[in-house]
C-alpha positions in Angstrom: 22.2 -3.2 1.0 24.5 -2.7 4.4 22.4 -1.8 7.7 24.1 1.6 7.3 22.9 2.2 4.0 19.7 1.3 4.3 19.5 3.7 7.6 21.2 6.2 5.8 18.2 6.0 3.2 15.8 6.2 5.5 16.8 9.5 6.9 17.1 11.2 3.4 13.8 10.3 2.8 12.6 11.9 5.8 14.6 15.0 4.9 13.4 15.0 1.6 9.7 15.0 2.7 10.4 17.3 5.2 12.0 19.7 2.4 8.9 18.9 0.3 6.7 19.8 3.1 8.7 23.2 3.7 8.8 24.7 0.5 6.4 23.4 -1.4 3.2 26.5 -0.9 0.3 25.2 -3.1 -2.3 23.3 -0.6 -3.5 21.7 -4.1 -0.3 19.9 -4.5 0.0 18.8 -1.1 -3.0 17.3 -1.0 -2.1 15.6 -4.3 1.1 14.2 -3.0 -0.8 13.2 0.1 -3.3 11.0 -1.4 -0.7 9.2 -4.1 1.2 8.6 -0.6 -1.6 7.2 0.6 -1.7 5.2 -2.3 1.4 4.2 -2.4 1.2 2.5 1.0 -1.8 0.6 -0.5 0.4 -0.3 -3.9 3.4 -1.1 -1.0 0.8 -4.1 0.9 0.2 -5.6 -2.5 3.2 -5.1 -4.1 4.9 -7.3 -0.9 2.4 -10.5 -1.1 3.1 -10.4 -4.9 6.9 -10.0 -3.7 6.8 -12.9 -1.4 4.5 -14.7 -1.8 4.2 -14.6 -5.2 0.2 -14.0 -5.3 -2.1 -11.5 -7.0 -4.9 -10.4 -5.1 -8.1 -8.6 -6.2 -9.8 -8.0 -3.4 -7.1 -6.0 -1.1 -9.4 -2.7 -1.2 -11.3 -4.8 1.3 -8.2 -4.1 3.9 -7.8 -0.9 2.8 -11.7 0.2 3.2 -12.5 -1.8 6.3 -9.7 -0.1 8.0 -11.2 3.0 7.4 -15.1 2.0 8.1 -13.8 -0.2 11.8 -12.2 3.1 12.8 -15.0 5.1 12.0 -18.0 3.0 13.7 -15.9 2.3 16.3 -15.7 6.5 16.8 -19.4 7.1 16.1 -20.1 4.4 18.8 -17.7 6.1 21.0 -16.6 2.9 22.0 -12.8 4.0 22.4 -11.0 7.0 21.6 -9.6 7.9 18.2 -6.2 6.5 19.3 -7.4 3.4 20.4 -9.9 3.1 17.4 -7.0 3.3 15.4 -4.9 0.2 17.1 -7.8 -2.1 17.5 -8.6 -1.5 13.7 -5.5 -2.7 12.4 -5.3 -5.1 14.8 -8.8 -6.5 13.5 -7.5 -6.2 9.9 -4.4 -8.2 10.3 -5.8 -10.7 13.1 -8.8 -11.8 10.1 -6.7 -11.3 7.2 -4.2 -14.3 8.9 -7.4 -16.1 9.7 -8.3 -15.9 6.1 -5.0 -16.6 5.0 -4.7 -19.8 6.5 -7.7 -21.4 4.0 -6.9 -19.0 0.6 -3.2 -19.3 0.2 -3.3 -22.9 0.0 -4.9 -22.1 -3.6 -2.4 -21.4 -6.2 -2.3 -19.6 -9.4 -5.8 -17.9 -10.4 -7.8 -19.3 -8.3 -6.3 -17.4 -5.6 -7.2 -14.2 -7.5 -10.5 -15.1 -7.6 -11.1 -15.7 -4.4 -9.9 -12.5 -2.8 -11.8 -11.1 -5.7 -15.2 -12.7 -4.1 -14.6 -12.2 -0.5 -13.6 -8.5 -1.2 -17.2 -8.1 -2.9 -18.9 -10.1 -0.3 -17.5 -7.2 2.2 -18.4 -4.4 -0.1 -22.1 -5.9 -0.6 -22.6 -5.9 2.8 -21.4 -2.3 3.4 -23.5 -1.4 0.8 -26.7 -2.5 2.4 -26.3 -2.2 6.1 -27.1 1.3 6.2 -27.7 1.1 9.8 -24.0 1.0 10.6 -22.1 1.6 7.5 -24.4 5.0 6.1 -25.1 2.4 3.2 -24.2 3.5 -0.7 -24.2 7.2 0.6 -21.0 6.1 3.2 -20.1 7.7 6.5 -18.6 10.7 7.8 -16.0 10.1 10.6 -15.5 12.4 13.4 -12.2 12.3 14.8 -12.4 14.1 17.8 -10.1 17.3 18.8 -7.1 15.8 19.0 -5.2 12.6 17.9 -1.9 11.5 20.0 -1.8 14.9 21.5 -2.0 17.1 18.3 -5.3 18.8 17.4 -7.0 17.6 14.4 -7.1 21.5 13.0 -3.4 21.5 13.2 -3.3 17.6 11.7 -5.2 18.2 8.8 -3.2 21.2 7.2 -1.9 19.9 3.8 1.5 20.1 4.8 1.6 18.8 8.3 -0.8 15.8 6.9 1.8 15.2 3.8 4.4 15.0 6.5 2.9 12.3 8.7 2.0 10.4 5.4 5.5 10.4 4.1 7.0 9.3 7.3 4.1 6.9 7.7 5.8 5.3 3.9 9.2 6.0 4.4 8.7 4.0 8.5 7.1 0.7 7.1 9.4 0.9 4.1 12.4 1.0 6.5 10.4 -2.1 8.5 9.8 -4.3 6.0 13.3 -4.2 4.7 14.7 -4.7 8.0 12.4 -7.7 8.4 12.5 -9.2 5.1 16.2 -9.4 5.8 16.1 -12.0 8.7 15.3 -15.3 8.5 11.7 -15.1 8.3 12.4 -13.3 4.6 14.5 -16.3 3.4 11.9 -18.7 4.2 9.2 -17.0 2.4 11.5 -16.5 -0.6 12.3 -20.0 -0.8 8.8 -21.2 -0.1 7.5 -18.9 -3.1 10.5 -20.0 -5.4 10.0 -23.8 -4.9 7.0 -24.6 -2.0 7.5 -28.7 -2.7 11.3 -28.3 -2.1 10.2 -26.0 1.2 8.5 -28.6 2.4 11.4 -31.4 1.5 13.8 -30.0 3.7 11.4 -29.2 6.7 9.7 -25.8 6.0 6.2 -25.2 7.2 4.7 -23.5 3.9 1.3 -22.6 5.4 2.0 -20.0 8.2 5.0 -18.2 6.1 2.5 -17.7 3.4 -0.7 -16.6 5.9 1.7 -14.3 7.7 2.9 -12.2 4.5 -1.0 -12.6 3.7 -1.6 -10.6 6.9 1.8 -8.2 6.9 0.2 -7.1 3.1 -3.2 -6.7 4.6 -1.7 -4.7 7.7 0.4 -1.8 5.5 -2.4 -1.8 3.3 -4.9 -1.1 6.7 -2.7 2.1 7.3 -3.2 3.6 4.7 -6.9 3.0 4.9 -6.3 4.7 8.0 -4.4 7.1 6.3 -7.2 7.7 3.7 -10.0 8.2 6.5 -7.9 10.8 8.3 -7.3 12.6 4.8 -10.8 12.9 3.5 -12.9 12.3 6.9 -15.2 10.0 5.3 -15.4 6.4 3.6 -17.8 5.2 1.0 -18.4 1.5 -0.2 -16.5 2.8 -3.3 -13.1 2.0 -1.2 -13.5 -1.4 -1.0 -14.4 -2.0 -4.4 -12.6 -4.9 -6.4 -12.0 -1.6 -9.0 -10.0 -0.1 -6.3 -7.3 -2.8 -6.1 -7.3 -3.8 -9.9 -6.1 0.2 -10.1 -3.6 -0.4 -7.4 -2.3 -3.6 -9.0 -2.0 -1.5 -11.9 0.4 0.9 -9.9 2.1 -2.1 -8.3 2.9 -3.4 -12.6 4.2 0.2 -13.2 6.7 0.7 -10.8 7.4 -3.1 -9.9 7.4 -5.1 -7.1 11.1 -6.7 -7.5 11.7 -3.4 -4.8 9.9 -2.8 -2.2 10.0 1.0 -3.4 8.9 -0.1 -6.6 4.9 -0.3 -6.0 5.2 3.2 -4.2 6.8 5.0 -7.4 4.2 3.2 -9.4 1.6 4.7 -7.0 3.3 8.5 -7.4 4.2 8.2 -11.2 0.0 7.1 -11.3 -1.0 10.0 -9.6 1.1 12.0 -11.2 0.0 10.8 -14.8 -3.5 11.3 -13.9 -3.7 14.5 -12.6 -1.2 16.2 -15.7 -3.1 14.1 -18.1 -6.9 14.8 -17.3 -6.6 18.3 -17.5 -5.6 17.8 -21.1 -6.8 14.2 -22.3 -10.5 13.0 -21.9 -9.2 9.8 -22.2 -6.1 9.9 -20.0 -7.0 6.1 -19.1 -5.9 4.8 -22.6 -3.0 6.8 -22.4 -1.8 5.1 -19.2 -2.8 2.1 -20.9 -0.1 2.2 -23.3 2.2 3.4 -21.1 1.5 0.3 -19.1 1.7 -1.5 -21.6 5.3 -0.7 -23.0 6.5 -1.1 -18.9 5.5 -4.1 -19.2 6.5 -5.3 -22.3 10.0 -3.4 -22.5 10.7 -4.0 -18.8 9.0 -6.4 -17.0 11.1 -5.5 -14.0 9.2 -1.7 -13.7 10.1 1.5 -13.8 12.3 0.4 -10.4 13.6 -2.1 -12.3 14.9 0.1 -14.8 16.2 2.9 -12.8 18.4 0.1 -11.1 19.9 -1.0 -14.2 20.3 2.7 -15.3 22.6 2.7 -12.0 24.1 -0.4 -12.6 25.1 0.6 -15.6 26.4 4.9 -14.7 28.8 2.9 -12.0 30.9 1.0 -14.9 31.1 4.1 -16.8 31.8 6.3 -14.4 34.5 3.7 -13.3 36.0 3.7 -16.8 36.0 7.2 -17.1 38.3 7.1 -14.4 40.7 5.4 -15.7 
């Protein structure tokens, strides 16, 4: 995809969630697209170490929950102001995430799994029992002040001003990645995840490329714990559950993470699923269940995997129609 193109995308997106936001009325939908955004940012940070690196991880709810509790003790110490709380969080989140990167990813296959799997519930052990900072099991409420970056937090939190600083949150690291994934830094990590011994035969340091996706994944996955904390004004042990990312995994399986799109349709076809499904089906679970299991089985690629080769395949025809 050209430079224009891809620019070009971006600002239909925008216009489309600024449409969305406009006529959509229903508060209750709004919120519901909010969260699956939210979600969809989350699916987006795994859905690019898988991409890159090539890696599964169970345990990235801890970047996605820690986000949310360092911005709110960091408030309720009044340490900072909410802006501030904000940048040193993700700051944190990405500085220990390529800390920890630099001893996990040098464990391939499963292994790998289960290690983000056991430092993630190391993290959520330990918010469950410090009570003193964390609220314990029962979580913590998280005051965000008056105003954040100039706009007061009455005016912030209406559904549709909220959806529209959540889709342009997604639509702005989605335009970032792909504009960074593009330079050279993208073809290394490709090459190192396709072949690392090769990598390393023709003078590619494998380590930090892998550490850095490690913490670029953690990092996207931190905003929209962010994102998540100015939504609902609380966070809860629950959020850094290994549960939490298994679901989001499941998103990232649905929609694919061949595209870096893919994991966020998987996170809004999800949502979607979920909320037309459990108002009819008790046990909407093991109807997703099957659904995920004919994506995967009938197209391993996703559901963005098979929208591209519907599209591949409507430009030949269209073509011949032509003629």
């Amino acid at each position: 995809m050209s430079l224009l193109r891809l620019f070009s995308t971006a600002l239909l997106a925008l216009a489309v969630g600024m449409a969305v936001m406009l006529l959509v009325k229903s508060n209750t939908l709004l919120s519901l697209f909010t969260q699956a955004l939210i979600y969809a940012l989350f699916a987006s940070g795994i859905g690019l170490l898988l991409r890159q690196n090539g890696m599964v991880s169970f345990g990235h709810a801890l970047y996605f929950g820690g986000a949310s509790y360092l911005v709110g003790i960091l408030l309720q110490l009044q340490w900072t102001s909410p802006e501030w709380a904000i940048g040193v969080a993700l700051l944190a989140i990405t500085v220990c995430a390529f800390l920890i990167g630099l001893v996990i990813v040098r464990v391939p296959g499963i292994a790998f799994g289960m290690l983000t799997l056991a430092i993630g519930q190391m993290f959520y052990l330990t918010a469950s029992r410090a009570r003193g900072l964390t609220g314990g099991a029962d979580g913590m409420n998280i005051d965000w002040g008056n105003a954040l970056w100039g706009v007061p937090i009455s005016a912030l939190l209406k559904p549709a001003m909220l959806f529209g600083v959540t889709w342009s949150t997604l639509v702005l690291v989605l335009l970032l990645l792909a504009l960074l994934l593009r330079t050279r830094f993208g073809a290394i990590t490709e090459a190192v995840r396709d072949n690392e011994e090769r990598a390393r035969f023709i003078g590619l340091t494998t380590l930090w490329p892998r550490a850095t996706v490690y913490a670029l994944s953690a990092l996207v996955t931190g905003v929209a714990g962010v994102l998540s904390a100015l939504n609902t004004g609380f966070v809860s042990p629950e959020s850094l559950h290994w549960s939490v990312s298994g679901v989001t995994l499941m998103m990232v399986v649905v929609g694919g993470f061949q595209t870096l799109w893919g994991p966020a349709l998987g996170a809004v076809v999800y949502f979607l699923f979920k909320d037309l499904l459990g108002e009819h089906a008790t046990h909407w679970m093991t109807i997703f269940g099957v659904a995920l299991i004919t994506v995967i089985v009938f197209s391993p690629s996703g559901l963005a995997g098979a929208l591209q080769r519907l599209g591949r395949g409507s430009v030949p025809r269209a073509r011949a129609a032509g003629h």
